[in-house]
MIDOSE-1310 file (N, C-alpha, C; in nm, 2 decimals, decimal comma, always signed):
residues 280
xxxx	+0,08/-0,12/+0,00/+0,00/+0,00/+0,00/+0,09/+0,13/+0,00; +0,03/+0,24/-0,09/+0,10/+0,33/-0,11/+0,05/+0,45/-0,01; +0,11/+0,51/+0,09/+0,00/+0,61/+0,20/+0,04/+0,68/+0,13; -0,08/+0,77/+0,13/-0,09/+0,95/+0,12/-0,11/+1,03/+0,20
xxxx	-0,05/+1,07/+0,27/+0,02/+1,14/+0,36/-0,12/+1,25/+0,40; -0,17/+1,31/+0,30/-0,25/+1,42/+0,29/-0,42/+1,38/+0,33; -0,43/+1,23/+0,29/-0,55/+1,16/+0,34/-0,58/+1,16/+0,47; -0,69/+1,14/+0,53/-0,74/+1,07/+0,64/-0,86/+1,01/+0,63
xxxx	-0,89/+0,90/+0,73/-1,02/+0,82/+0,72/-1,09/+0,88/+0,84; -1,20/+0,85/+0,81/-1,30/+0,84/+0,94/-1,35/+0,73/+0,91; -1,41/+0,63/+1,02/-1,54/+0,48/+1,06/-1,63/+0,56/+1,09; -1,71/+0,60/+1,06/-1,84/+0,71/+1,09/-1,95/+0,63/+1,13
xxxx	-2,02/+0,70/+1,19/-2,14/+0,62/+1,32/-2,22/+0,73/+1,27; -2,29/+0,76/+1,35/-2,41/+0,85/+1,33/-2,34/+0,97/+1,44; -2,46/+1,09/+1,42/-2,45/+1,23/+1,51/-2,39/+1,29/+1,44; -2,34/+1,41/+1,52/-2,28/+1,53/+1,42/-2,12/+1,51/+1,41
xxxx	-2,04/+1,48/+1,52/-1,92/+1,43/+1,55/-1,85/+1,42/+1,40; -1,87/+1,35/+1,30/-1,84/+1,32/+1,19/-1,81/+1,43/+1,10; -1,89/+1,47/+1,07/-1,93/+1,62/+1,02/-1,81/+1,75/+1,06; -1,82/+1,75/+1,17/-1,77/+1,90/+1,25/-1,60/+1,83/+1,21
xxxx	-1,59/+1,72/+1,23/-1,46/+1,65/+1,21/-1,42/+1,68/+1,06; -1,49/+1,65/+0,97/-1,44/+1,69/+0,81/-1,37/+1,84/+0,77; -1,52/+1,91/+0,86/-1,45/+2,07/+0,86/-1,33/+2,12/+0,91; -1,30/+2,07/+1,03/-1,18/+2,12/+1,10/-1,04/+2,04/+1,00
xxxx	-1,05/+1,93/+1,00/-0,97/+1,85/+0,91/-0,93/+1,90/+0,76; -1,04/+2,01/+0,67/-1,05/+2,02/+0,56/-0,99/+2,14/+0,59; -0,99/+2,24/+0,69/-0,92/+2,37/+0,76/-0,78/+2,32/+0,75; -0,73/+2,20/+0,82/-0,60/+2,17/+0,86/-0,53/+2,13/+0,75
xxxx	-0,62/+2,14/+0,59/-0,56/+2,06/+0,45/-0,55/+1,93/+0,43; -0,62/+1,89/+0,52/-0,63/+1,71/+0,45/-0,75/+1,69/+0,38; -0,77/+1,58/+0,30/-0,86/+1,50/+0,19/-0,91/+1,39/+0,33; -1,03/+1,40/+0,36/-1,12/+1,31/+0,44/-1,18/+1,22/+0,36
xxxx	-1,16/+1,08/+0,37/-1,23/+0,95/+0,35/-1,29/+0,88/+0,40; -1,44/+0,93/+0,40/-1,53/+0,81/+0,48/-1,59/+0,68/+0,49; -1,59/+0,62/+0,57/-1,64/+0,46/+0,58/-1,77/+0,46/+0,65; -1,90/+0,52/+0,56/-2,02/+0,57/+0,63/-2,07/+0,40/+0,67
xxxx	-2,16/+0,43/+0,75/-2,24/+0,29/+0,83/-2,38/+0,31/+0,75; -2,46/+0,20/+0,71/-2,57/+0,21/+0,67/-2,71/+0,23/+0,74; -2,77/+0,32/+0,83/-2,86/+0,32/+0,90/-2,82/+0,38/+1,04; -2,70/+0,44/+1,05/-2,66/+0,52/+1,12/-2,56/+0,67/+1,07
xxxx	-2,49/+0,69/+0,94/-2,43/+0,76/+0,95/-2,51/+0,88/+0,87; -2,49/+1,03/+0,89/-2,58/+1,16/+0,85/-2,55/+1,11/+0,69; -2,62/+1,14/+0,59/-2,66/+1,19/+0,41/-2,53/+1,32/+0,41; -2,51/+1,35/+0,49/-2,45/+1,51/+0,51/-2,31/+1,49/+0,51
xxxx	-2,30/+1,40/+0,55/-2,12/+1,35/+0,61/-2,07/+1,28/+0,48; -2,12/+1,22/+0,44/-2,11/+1,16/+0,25/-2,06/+1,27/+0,20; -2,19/+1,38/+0,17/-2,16/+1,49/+0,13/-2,04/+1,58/+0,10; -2,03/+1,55/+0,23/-1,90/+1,68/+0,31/-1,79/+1,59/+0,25
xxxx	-1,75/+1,45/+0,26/-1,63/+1,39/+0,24/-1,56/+1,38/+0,07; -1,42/+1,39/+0,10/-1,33/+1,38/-0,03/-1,44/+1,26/-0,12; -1,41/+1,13/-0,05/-1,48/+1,01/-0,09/-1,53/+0,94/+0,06; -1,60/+0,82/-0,03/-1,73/+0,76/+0,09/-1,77/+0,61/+0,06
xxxx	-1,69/+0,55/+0,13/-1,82/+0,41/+0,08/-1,86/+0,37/+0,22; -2,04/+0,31/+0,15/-2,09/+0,29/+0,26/-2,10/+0,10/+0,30; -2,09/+0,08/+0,40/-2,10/-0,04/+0,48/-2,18/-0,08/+0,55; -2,22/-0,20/+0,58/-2,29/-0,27/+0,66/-2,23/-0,30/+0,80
xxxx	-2,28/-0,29/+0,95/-2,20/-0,30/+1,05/-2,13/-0,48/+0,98; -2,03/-0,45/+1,04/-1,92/-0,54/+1,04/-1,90/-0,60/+0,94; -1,88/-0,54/+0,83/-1,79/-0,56/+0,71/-1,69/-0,46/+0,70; -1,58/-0,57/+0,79/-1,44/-0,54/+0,84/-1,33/-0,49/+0,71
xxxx	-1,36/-0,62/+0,66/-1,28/-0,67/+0,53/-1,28/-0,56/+0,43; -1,39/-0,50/+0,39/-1,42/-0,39/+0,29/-1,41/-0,28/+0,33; -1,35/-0,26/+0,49/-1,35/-0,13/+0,50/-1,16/-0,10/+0,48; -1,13/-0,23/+0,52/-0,97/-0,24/+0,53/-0,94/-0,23/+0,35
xxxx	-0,97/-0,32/+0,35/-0,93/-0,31/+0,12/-0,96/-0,17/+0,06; -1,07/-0,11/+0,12/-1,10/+0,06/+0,05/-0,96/+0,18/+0,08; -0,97/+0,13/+0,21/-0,83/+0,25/+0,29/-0,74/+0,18/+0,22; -0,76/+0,08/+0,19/-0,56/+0,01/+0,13/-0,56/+0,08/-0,05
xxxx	-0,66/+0,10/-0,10/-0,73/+0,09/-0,23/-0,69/+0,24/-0,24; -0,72/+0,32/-0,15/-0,72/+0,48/-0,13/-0,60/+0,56/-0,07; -0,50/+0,43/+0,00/-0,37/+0,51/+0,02/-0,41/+0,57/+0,17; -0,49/+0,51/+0,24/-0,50/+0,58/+0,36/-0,43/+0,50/+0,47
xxxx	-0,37/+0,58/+0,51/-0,30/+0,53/+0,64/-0,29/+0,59/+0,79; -0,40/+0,71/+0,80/-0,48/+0,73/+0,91/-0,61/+0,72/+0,92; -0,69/+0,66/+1,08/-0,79/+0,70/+1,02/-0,87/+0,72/+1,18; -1,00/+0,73/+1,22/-1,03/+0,78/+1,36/-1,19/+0,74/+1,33
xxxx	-1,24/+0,71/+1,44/-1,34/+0,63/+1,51/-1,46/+0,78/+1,57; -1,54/+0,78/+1,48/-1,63/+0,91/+1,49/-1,79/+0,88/+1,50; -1,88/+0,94/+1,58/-1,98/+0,93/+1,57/-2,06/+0,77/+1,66; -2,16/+0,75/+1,65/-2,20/+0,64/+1,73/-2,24/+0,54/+1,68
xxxx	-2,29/+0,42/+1,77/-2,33/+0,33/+1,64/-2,47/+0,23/+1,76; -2,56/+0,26/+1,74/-2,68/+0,15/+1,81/-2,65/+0,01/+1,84; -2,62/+0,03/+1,96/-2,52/-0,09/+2,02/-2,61/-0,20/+2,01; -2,72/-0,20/+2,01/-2,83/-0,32/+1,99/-2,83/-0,37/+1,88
xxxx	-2,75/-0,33/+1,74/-2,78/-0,36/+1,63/-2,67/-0,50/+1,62; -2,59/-0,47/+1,74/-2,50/-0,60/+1,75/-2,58/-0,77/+1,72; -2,73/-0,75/+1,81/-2,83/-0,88/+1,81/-2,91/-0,85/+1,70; -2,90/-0,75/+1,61/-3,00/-0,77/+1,46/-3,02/-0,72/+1,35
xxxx	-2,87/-0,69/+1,33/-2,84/-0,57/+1,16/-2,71/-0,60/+1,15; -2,62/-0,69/+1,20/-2,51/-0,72/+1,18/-2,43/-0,81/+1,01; -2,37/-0,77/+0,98/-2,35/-0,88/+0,83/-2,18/-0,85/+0,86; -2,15/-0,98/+0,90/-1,98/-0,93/+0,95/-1,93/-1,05/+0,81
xxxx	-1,82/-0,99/+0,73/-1,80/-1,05/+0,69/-1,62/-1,14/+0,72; -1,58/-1,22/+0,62/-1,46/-1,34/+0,72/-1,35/-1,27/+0,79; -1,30/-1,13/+0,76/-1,20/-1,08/+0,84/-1,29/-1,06/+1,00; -1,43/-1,00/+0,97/-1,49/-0,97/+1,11/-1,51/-1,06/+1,18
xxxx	-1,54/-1,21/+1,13/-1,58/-1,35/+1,19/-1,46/-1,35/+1,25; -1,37/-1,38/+1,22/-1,26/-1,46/+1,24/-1,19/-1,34/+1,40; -1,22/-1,18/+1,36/-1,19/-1,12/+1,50/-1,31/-1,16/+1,58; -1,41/-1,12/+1,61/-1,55/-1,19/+1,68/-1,54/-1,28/+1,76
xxxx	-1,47/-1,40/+1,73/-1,46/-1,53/+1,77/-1,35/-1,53/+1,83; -1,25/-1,43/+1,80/-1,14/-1,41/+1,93/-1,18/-1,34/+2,04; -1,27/-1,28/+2,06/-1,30/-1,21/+2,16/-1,36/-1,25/+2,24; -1,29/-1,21/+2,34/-1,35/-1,29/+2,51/-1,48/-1,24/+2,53
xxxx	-1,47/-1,07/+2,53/-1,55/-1,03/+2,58/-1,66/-0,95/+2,46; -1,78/-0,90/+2,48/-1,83/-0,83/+2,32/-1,88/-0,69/+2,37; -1,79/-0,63/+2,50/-1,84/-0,51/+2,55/-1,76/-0,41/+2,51; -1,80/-0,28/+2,47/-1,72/-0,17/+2,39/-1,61/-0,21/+2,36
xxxx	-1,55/-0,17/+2,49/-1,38/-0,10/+2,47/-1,33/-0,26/+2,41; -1,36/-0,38/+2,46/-1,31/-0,48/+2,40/-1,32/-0,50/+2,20; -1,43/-0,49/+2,18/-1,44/-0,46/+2,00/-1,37/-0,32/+1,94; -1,37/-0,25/+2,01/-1,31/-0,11/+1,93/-1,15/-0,14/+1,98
xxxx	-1,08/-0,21/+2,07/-1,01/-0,22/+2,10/-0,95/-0,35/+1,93; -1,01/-0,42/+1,93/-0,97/-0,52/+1,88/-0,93/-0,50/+1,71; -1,05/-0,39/+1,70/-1,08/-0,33/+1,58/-0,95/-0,25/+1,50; -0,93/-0,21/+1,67/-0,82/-0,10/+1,59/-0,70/-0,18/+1,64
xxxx	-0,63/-0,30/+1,67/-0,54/-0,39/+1,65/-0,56/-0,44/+1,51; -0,65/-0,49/+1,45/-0,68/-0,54/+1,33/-0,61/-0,41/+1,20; -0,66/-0,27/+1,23/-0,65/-0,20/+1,10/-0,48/-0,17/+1,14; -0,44/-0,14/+1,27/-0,30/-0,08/+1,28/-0,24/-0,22/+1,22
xxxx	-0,23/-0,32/+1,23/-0,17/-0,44/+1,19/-0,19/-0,45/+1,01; -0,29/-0,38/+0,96/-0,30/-0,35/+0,87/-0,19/-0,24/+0,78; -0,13/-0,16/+0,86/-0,12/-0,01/+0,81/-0,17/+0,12/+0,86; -0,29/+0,08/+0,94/-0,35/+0,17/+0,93/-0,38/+0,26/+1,09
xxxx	-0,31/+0,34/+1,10/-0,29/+0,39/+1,25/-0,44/+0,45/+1,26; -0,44/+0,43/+1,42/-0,55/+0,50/+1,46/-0,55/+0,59/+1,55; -0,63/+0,73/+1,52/-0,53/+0,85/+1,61/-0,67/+0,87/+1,67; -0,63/+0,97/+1,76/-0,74/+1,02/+1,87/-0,83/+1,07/+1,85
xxxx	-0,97/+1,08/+1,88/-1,13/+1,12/+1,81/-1,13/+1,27/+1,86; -1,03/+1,28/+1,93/-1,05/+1,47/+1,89/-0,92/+1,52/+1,82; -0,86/+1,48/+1,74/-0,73/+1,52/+1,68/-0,86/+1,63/+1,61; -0,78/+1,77/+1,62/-0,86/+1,89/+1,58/-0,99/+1,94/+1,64
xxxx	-1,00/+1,92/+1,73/-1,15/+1,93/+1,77/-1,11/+1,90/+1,91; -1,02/+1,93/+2,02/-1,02/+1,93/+2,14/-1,09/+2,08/+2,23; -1,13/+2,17/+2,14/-1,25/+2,31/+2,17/-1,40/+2,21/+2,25; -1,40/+2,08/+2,19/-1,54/+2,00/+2,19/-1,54/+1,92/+2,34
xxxx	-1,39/+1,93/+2,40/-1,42/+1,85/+2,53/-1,47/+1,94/+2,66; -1,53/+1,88/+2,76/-1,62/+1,94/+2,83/-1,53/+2,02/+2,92; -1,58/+2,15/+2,93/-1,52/+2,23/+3,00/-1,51/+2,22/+3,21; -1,43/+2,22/+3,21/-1,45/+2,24/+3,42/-1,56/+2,35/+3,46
xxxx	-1,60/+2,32/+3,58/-1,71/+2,43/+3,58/-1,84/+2,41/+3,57; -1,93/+2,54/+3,67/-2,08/+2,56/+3,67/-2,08/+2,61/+3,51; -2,19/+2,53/+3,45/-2,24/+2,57/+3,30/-2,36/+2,65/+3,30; -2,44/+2,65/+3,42/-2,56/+2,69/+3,40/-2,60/+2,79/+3,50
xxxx	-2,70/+2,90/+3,56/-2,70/+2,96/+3,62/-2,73/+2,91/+3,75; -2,79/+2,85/+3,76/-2,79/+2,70/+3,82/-2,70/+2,67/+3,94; -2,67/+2,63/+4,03/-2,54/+2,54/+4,08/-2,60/+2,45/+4,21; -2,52/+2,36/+4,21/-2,58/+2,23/+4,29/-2,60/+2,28/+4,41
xxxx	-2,67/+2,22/+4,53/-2,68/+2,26/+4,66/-2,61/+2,14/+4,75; -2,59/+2,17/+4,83/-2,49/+2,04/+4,92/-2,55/+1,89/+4,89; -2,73/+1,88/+4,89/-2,75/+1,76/+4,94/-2,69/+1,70/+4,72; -2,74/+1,82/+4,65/-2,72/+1,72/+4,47/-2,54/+1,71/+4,49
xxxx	-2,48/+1,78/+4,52/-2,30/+1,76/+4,57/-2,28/+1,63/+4,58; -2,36/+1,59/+4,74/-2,35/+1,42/+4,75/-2,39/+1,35/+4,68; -2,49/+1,40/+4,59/-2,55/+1,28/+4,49/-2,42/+1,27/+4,37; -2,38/+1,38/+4,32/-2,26/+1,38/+4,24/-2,19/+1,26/+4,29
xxxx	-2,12/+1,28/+4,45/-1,98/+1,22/+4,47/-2,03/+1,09/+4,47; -2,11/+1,02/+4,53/-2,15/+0,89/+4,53/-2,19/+0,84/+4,39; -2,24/+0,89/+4,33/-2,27/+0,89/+4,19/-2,21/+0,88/+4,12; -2,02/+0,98/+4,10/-1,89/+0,94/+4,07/-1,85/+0,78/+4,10
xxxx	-1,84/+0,76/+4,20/-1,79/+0,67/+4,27/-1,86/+0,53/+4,19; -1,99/+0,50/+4,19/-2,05/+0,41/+4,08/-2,03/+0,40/+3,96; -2,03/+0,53/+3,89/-2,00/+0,50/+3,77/-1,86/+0,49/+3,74; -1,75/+0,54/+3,78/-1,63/+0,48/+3,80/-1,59/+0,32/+3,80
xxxx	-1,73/+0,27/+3,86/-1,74/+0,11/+3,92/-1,76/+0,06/+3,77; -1,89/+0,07/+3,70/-1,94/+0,04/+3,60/-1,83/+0,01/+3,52; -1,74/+0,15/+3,49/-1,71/+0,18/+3,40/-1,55/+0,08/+3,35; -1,52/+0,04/+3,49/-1,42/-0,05/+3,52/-1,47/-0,19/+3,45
xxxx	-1,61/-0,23/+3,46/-1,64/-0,34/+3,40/-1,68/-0,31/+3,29; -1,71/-0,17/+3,22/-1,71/-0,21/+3,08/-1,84/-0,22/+3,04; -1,95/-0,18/+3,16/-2,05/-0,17/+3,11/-2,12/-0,06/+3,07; -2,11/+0,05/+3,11/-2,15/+0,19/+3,02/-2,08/+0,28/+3,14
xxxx	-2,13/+0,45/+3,07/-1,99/+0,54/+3,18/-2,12/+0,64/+3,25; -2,21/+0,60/+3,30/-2,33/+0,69/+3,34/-2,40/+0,59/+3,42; -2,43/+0,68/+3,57/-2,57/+0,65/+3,64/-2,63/+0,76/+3,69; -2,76/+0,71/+3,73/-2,91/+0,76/+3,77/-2,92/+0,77/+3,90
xxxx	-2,90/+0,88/+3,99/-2,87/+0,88/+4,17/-2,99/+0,97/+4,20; -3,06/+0,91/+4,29/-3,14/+1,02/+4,40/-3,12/+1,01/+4,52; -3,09/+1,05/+4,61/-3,11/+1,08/+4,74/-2,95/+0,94/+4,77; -2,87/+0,94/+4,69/-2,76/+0,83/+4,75/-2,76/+0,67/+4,70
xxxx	-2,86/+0,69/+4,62/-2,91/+0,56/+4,58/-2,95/+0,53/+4,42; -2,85/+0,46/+4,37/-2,87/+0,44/+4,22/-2,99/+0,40/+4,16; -3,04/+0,47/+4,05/-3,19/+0,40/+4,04/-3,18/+0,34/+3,89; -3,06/+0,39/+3,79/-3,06/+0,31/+3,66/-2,88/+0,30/+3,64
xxxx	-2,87/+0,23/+3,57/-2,70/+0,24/+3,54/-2,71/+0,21/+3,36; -2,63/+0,26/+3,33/-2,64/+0,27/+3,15/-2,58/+0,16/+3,10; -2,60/+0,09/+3,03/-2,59/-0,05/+2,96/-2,61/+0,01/+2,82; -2,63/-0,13/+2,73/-2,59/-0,12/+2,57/-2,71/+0,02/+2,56
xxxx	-2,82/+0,03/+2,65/-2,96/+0,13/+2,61/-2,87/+0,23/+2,54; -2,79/+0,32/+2,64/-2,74/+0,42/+2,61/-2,79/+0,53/+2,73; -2,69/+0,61/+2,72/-2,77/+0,74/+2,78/-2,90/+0,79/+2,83; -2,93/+0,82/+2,70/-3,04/+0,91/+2,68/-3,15/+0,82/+2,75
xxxx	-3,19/+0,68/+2,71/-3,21/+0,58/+2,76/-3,24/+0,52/+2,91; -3,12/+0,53/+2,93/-3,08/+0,50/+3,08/-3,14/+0,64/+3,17; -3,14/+0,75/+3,14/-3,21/+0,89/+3,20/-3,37/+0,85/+3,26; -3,40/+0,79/+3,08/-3,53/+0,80/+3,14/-3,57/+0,69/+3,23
xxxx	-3,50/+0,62/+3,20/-3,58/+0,47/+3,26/-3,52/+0,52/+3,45; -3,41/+0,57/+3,45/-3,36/+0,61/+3,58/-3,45/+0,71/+3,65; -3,48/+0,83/+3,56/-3,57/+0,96/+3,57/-3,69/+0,89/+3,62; -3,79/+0,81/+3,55/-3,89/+0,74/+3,61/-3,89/+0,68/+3,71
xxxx	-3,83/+0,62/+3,77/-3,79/+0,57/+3,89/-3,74/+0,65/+3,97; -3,69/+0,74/+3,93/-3,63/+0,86/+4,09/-3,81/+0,95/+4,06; -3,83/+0,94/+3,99/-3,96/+1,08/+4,00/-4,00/+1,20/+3,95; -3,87/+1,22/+4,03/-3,80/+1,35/+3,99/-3,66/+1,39/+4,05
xxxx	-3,58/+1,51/+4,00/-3,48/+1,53/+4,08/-3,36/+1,45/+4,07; -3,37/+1,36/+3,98/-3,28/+1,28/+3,94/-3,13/+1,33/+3,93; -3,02/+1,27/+3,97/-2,86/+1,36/+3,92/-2,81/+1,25/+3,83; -2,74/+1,30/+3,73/-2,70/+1,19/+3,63/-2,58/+1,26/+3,65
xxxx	-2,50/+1,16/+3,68/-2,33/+1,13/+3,66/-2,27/+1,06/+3,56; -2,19/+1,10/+3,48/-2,12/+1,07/+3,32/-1,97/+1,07/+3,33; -1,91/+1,00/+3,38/-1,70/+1,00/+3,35/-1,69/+0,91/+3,24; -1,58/+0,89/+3,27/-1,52/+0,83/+3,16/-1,47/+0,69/+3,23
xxxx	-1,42/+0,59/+3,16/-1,38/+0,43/+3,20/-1,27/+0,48/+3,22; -1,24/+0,37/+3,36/-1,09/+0,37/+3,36/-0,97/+0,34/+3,27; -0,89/+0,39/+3,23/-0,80/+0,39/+3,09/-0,86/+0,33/+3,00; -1,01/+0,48/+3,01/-1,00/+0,53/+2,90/-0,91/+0,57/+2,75
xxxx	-0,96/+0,50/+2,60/-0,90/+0,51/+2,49/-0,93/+0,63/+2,44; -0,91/+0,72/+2,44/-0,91/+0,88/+2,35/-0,95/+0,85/+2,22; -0,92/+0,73/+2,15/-0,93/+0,70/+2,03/-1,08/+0,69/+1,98; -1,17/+0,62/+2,09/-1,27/+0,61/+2,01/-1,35/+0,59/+2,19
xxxx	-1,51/+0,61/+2,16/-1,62/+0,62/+2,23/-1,59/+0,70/+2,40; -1,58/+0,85/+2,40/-1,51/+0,92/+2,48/-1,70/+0,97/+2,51; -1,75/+0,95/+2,66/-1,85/+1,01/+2,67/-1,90/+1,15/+2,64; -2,02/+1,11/+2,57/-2,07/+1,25/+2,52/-2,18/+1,26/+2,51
xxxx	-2,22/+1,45/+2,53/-2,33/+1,50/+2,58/-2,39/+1,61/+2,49; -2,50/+1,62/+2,52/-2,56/+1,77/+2,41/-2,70/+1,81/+2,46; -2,74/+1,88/+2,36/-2,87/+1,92/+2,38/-2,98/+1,82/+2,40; -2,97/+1,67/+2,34/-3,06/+1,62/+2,36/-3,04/+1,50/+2,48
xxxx	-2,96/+1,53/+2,56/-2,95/+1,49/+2,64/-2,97/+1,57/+2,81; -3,01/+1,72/+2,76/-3,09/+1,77/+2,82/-3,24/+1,72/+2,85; -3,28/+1,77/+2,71/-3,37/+1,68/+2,65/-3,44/+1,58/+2,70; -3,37/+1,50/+2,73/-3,40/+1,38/+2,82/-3,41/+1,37/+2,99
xxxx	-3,34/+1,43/+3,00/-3,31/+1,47/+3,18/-3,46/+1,57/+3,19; -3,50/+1,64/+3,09/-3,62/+1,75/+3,16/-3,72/+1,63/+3,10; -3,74/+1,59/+3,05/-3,81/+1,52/+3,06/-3,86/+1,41/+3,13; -3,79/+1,39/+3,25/-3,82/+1,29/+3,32/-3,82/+1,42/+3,47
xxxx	-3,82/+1,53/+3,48/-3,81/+1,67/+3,59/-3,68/+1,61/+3,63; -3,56/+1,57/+3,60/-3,43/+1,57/+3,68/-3,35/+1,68/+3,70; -3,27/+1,70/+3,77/-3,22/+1,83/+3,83/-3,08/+1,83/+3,80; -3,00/+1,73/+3,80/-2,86/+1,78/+3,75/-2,77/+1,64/+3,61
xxxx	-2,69/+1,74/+3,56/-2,65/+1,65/+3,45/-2,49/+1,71/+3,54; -2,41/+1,58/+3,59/-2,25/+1,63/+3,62/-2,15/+1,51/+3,54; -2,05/+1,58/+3,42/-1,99/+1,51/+3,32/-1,85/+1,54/+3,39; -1,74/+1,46/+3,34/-1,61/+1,46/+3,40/-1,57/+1,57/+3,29
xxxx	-1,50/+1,65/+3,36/-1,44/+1,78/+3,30/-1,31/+1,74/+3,19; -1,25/+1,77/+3,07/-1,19/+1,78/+2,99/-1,16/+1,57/+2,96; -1,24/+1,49/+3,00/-1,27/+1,36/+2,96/-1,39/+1,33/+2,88; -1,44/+1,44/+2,78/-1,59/+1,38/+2,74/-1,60/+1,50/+2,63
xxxx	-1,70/+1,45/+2,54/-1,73/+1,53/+2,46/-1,83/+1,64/+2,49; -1,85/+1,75/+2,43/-1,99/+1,84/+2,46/-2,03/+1,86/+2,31; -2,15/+1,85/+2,29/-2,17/+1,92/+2,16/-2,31/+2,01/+2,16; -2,34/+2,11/+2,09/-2,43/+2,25/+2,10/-2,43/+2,27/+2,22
xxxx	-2,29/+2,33/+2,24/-2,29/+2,38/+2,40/-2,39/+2,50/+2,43; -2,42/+2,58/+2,37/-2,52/+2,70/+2,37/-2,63/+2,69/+2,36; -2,70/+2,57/+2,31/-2,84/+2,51/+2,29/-2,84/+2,43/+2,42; -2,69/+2,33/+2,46/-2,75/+2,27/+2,58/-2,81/+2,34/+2,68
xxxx	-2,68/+2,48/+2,70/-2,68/+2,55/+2,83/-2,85/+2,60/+2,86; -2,87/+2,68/+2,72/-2,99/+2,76/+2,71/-3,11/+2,66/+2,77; -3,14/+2,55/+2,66/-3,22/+2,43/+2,74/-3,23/+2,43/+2,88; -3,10/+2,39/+2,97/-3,09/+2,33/+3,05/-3,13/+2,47/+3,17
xxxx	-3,09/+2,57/+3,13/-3,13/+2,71/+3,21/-3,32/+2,70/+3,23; -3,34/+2,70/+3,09/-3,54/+2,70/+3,06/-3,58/+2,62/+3,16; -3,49/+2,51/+3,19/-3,62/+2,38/+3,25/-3,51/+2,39/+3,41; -3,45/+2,48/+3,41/-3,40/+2,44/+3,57/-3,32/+2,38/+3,60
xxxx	-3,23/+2,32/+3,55/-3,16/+2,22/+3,50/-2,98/+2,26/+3,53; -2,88/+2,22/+3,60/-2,80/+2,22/+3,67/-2,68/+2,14/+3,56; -2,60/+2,15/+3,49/-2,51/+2,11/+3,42/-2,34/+2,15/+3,50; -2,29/+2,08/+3,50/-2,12/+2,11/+3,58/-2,05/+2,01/+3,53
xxxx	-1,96/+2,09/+3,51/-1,84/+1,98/+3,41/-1,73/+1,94/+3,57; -1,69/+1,79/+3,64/-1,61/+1,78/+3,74/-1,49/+1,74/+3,70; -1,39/+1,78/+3,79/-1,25/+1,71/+3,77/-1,19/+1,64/+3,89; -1,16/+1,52/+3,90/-1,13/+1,45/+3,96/-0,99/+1,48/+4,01
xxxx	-0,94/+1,49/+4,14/-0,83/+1,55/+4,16/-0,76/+1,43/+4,19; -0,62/+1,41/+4,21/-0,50/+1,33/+4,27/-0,57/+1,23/+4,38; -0,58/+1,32/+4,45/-0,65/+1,24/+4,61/-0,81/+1,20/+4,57; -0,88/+1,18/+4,51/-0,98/+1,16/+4,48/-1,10/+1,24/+4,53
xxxx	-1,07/+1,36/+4,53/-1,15/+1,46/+4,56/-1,25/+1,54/+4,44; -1,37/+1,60/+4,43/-1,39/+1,66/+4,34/-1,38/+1,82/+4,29; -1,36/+1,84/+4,21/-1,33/+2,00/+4,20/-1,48/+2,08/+4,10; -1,53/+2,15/+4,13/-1,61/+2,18/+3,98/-1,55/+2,29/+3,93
């Protein structure tokens, strides 16, 4: 394979992540090549890219032969993908079989992990999902006019402390806390998901805690938040959304804020200090 230095790839998922990625990338003078997903990635992101072919989840093989075909020898892990489609939209073809069946485990970090041993062994490095776009990670700090009162504080720290737990096993990077007491924890549902079904069971007043897994990959599925995950938290009357500060994505920060101001709504980006203390 011959690299072109000037190329880059994206594995594109769905959301905006994709998109915002081309522009900054097309600023910085590179030719973007995407490997859109079928039933998850924007019409828009096609659009925006140098070139594009589109795929079926887990047709490994054809996404590796395209970048080899195209001279790409970077590429980055963008946007999301409906982790349920694992049990019913799948078409993996023999390079994907053959990783699949090595896998101990079939939870995130384990497949994106394995994924990106497969393409680097290929040629094909895989760099960090904010290479150009580190403006997008969540800021430290009260976001809203908003700010927690001692008793949502403790829901925060204990709420840290669980999803830290979770996150160690690989099961999702978010729980649902009222009054000290977990009422959903985030699985393949997702987020937005996990809010409400948590939001319903607390009532109201819900605090949703969001970090990141322990050694956390930068590379690919770095938690992230937006407007519609406001959205979801007012929608169930919950009272605080607290994300780990400069470990997570934000996106329409000005729509979230504004949102989250309308309905009452308490947003704080935390940082985890040395001694395991919080800082906002």
């Amino acid at each position: 394979m011959i690299i072109d230095p000037q190329k880059i790839g994206i594995i594109a998922g769905g959301g905006q992540f994709p998109l915002l990625f081309i522009e900054a990338a097309h600023k910085a003078g590179r030719k973007v090549l995407v490997v859109a997903h079928r039933g998850e990635t924007d019409e828009r992101v096609a659009e925006a890219a140098d070139a594009v072919i589109w795929i079926k989840l887990g047709q490994l093989g054809k996404l590796v032969s395209w970048f080899h075909k195209e001279g790409v020898g970077e590429t980055v892990f963008l946007g999301t993908i409906t982790k349920t489609q694992i049990f019913r939209d799948i078409r993996p073809d023999l390079k994907a079989l053959s990783l699949w069946n090595k896998i101990d485990s079939k939870q995130d970090d384990a497949i994106l992990r394995a994924i990106a041993r497969v393409l680097e062994d290929e040629g094909i490095a895989v760099l960090e999902s904010t290479l150009y776009l580190r403006e997008l990670l969540f800021p430290q700090g009260i976001l809203t006019r908003k700010k927690p009162n001692k008793k949502q504080r403790r829901d925060i720290e204990f709420g840290w402390h669980h999803a830290r737990a979770i996150g160690k096993l690989d099961i999702g990077q978010c729980v649902v806390v009222r009054d000290c007491t977990v009422v959903a924890v985030e699985a393949i549902e997702g987020t937005d998901e996990a809010i409400k079904r948590g939001g319903a069971l607390a009532r109201e007043k819900a605090v949703v805690v969001k970090v990141k897994k322990p050694g956390q990959d930068f590379r690919f599925d770095l938690p992230a938040t937006g407007a519609k995950t406001i959205e979801s938290l007012s929608s169930v009357k919950g009272a605080v959304l607290a994300v780990e500060a400069e470990q997570a994505l934000l996106f329409d920060r000005d729509e979230m804020v504004r949102t989250a101001d309308a309905g009452g709504i308490i947003v704080v980006g935390v940082k985890e200090m040395a001694d395991g203390s919080l800082e906002y």
